[in-house]
C-alpha positions as CSV (number, residue, x, y, z in Angstrom):
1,X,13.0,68.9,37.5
2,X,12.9,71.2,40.5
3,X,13.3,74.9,39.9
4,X,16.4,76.2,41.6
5,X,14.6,79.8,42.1
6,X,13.1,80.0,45.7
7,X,11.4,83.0,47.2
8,X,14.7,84.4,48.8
9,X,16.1,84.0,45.4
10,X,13.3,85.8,43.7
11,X,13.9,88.9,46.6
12,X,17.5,89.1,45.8
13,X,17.0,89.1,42.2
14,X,14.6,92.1,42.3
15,X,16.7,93.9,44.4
16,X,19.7,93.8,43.0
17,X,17.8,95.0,39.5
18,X,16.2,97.8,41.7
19,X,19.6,98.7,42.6
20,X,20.8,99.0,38.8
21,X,22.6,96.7,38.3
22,X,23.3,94.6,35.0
23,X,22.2,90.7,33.9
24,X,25.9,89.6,33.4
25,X,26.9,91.0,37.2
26,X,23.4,89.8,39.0
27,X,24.8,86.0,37.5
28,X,27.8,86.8,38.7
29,X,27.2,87.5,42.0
30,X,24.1,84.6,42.2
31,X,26.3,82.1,40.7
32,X,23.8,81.8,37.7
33,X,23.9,82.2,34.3
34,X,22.6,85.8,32.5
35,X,19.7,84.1,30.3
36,X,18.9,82.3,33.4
37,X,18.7,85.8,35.4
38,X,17.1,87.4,32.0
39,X,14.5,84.7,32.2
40,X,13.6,84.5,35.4
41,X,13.1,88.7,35.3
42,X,10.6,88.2,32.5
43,X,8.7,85.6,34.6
44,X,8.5,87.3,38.0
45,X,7.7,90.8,35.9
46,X,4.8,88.8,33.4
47,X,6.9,90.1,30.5
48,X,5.3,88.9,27.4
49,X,6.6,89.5,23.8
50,X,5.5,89.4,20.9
51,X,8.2,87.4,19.3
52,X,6.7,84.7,22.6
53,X,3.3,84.3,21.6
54,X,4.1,84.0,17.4
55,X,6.7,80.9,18.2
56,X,4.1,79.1,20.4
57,X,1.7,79.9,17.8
58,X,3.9,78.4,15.5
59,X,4.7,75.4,17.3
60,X,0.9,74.6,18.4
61,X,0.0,74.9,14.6
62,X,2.8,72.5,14.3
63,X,1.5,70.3,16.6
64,X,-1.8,70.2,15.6
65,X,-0.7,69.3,11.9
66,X,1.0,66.5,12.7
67,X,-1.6,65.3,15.5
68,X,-3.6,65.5,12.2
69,X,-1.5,63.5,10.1
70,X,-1.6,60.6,12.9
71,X,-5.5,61.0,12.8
72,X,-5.9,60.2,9.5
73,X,-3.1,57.5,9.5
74,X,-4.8,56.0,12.2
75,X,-8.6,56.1,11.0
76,X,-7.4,54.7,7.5
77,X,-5.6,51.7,9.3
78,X,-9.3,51.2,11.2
79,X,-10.8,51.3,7.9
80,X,-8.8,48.8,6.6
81,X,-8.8,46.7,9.2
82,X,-12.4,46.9,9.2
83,X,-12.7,45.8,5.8
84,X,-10.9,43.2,5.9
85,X,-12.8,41.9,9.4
86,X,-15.7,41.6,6.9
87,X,-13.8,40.2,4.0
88,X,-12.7,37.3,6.6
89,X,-15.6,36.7,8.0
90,X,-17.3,36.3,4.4
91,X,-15.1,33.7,3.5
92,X,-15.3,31.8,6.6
93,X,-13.0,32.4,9.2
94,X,-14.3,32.5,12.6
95,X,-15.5,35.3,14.0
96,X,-13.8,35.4,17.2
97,X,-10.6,35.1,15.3
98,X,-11.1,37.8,12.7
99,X,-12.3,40.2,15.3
100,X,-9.3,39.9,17.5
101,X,-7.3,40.2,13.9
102,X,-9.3,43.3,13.2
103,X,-8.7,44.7,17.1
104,X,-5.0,44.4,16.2
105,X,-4.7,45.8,13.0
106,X,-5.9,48.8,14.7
107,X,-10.2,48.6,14.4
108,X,-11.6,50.0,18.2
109,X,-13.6,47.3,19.5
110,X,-16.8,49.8,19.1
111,X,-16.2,49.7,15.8
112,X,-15.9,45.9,15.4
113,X,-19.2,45.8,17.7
114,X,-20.8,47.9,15.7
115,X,-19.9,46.1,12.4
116,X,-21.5,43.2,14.0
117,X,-24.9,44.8,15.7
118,X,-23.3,43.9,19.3
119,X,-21.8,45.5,22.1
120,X,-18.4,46.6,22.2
121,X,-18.0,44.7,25.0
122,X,-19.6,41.7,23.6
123,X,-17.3,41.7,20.5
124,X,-14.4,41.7,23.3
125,X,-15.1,38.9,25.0
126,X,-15.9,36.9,21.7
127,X,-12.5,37.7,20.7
128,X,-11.4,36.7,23.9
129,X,-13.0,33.4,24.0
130,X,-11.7,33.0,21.0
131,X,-7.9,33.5,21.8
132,X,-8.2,31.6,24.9
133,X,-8.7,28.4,23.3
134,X,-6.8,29.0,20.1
135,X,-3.1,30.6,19.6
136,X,-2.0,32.9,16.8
């Protein structure tokens, strides 16, 4: 979205707060809204609160907790799926096929590679061989 606030607009802004007068008549007269004028003041002046910095405080913390949650969601399915990559191979399934299982249930292909003492690169295209001549 493209800022409506240009240079000139910046100008008239400041002067018309330099010459006293009030959010709700600059909005007025610059066909804007106040908090938009209000806003836009606290920008061009660096005004910082503190009641600013504790909500984006609040919100990264927020963030970071439920980028947290999807981490560990996320590693648990790769455990899983790893486990049950070595479950299938145990019993006999091929291991093209139970690597590209694995690869979907969520298990990186450096992990699968790993599992296997290969590439992660070499556990991809053994998968991939794989699918090519067989269908799900």
């Amino acid at each position: 979205m493209k800022s409506s606030w240009t240079p000139s607009r910046d100008k008239r802004l400041l002067s018309l707060q330099a010459a006293g007068r009030t959010a709700a008549e600059i909005a007025k007269s610059m066909g804007i809204s106040r908090n938009a004028v209000i806003g836009r003041s606290r920008r061009l002046r660096g005004i910082v609160y503190r009641s600013d910095i504790e909500s984006w405080a609040r919100a990264n913390a927020r963030r970071s907790q439920e980028a947290k949650k999807r981490m560990k969601a996320r590693q648990k399915a790769q455990r899983q799926a790893l486990r049950e990559l070595t479950r299938a191979v145990r019993r006999g399934v091929p291991t093209g096929k139970a690597m590209a299982r694995a690869h979907r249930a969520g298990a990186l292909w450096r992990q699968i590679g790993h599992r296997f003492g290969i590439s992660q690169q070499a556990a991809y295209e053994k998968a991939k061989v794989w699918t090519q001549r067989h269908r799900f």
